[in-house]
N, C-alpha and C positions, 0 to 999 in steps of 0.2 A: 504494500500500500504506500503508497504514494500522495502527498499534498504539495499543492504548488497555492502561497496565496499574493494576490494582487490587490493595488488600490490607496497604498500607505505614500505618503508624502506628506508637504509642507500645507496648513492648512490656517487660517486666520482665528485666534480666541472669539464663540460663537459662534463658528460653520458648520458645515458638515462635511462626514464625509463617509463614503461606505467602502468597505473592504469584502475582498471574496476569497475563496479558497474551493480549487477544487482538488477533490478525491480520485485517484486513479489508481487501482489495482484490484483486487479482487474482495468482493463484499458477502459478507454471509450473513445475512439475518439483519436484526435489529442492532443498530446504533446510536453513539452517541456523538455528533459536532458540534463543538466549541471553538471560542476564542478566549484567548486567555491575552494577558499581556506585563510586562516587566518593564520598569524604568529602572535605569540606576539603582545602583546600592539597593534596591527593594527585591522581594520575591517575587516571582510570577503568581497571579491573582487571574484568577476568574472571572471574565466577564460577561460571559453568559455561554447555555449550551441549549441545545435541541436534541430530542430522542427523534426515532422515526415516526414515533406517530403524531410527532408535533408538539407537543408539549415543551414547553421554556422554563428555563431557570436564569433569572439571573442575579451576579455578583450585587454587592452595594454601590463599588463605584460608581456603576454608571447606570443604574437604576434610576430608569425612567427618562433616560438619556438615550438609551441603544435598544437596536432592534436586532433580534438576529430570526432568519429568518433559511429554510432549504428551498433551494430552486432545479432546476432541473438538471439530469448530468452528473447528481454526486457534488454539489457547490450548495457551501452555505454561505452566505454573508451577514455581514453586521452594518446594520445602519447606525449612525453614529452622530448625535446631533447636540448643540450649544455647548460643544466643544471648549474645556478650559485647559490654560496650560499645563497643568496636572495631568492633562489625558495625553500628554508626550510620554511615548513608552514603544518598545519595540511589540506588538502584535502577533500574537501565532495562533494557527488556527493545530486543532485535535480531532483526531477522530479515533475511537474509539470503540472496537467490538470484540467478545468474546474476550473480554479480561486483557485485551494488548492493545495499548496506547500509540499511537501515531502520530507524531508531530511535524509541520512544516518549519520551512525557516525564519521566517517573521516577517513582520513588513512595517517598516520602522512609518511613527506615526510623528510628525513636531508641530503642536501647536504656540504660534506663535501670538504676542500681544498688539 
């Protein structure tokens, strides 16, 4: 399994901006895709996940800020909106099935003021 994600760049304090990740390799059964993300000196934190059957979780960060959401293809994205500088952190999406975690490379996010 394989993830590639897209859509991280430089973005203005209060914008938006959405990010994707798609899955490619072999899929069995029910899953879980997330986004997770890390800035500096912090740990990587949770920013939301989706099962297959739809169902959402998400982290505090950005509760009520972000949307994550599965699209067709094996791609989940995150809608990401009033964007504060705090929400600069490198982005990685996850997927997850049958007890074995899969992680992409991240896709650095910098909000500026």
């Amino acid at each position: 399994v394989q993830l590639q994600a897209y859509g991280g760049g430089l973005v203005q304090a209060g914008g938006s901006l959405r990010l994707s990740c798609v899955v490619s390799g072999r899929m069995i059964g029910g899953n879980v895709m997330a986004w997770y993300r890390q800035s500096p000196g912090s740990q990587r934190e949770l920013v939301a996940d989706i099962i297959t059957g739809g169902r959402t979780r998400y982290g505090d960060s950005m509760k009520g800020r972000a949307t994550i959401s599965r699209g067709a293809k094996n791609t989940v994205y995150l809608q990401m909106n009033s964007l504060h500088e705090d929400d600069t952190a490198v982005y990685f999406c996850k997927f997850s099935q049958r007890g074995d975690d899969y992680w992409g490379k991240g896709t650095l996010v910098t909000v500026s003021s």
